[in-house]
C-alpha positions as CSV (number, residue, x, y, z in Angstrom):
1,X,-25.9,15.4,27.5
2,X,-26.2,16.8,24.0
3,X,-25.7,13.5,22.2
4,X,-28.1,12.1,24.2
5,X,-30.5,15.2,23.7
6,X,-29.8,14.8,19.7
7,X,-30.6,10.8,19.9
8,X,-33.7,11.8,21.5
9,X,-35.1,13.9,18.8
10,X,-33.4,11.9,16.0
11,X,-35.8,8.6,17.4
12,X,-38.5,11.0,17.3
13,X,-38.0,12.1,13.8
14,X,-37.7,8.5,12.8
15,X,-40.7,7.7,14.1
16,X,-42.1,10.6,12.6
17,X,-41.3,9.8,9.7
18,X,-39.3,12.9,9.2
19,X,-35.8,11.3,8.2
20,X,-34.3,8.8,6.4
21,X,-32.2,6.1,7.6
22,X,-28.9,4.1,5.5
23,X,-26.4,5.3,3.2
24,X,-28.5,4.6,0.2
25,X,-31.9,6.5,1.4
26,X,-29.9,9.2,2.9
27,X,-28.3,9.6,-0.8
28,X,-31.3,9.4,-2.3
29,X,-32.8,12.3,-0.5
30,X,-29.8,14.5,-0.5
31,X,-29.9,13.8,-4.5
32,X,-33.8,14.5,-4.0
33,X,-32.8,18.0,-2.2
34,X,-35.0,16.4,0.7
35,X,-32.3,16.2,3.2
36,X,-31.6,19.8,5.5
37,X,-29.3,17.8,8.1
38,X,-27.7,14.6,8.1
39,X,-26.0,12.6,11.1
40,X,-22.9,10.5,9.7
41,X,-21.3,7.7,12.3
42,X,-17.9,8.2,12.4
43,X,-16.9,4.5,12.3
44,X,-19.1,3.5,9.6
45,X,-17.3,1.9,6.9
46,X,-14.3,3.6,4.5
47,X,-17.2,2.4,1.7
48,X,-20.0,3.8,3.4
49,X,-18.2,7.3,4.3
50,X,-17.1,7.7,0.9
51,X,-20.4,7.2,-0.6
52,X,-22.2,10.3,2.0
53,X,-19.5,12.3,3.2
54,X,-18.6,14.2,-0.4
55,X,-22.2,14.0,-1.0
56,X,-23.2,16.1,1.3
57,X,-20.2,18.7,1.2
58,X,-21.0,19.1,-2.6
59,X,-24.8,19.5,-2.3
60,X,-23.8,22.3,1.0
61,X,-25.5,19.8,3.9
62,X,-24.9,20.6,7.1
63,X,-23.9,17.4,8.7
64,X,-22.5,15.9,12.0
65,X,-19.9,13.4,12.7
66,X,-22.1,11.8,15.3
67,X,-22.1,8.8,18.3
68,X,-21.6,4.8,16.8
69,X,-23.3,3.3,14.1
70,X,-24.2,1.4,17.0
71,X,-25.6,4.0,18.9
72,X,-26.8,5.6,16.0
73,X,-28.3,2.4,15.0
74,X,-29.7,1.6,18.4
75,X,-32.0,5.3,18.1
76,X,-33.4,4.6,15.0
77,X,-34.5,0.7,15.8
78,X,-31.7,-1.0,13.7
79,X,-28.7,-2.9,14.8
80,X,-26.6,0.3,13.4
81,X,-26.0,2.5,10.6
82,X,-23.9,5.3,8.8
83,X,-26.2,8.0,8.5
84,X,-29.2,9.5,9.3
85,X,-30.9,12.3,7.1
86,X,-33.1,14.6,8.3
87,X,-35.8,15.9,6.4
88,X,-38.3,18.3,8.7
89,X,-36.7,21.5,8.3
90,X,-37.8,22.5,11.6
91,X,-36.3,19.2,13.3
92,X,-33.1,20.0,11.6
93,X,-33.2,23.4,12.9
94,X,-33.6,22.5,16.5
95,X,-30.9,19.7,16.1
96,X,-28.3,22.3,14.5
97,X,-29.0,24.3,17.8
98,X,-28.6,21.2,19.9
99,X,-25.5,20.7,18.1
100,X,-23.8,24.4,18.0
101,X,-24.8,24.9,22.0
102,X,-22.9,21.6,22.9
103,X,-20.3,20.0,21.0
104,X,-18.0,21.1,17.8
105,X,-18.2,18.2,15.1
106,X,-20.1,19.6,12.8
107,X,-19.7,20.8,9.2
């Protein structure tokens, strides 16, 4: 329930154009101090991982191992991807919520 919760507002940010989608926009924005959440597929490549994951620990964003890239992928409009930035700091506060009410992958 909360994944599918937090898909629904991540496909609404996207459309919104309040996020960023990829590895490379997501790092751009975090390097940007754009980024207030991020949403990192946990099967995304070693490559991939290793490019966002210490990223985001050193720049202190919150983040979320989330579903698939496929399913993460599949909200956004693309095949799949690794990550997902969020850049509305009001979407990102209602998806930390989501997130600290449900499940316990977050950092």
């Amino acid at each position: 329930m909360v994944e599918k919760r937090l898909l629904g507002l991540l496909g609404l940010g996207v459309r919104g154009r309040l996020a960023v989608v990829g590895v490379e926009r997501v790092r751009e924005a975090v390097l940007s101090h754009k980024v207030t959440f991020a949403i990192v597929a946990p099967d995304a490549s070693r490559h991939s991982l290793d490019k966002i994951v210490p990223l985001l620990v050193a720049r202190r964003v919150r983040f979320v191992c989330g579903p698939s890239a496929a399913v993460l992928g599949a909200a956004v409009g693309r095949e799949t991807t690794a990550a997902v930035g969020i850049t509305d700091r009001q979407l990102a506060k209602g998806m930390r919520a989501l997130v600290d009410s449900g499940s316990d992958g977050a950092h």
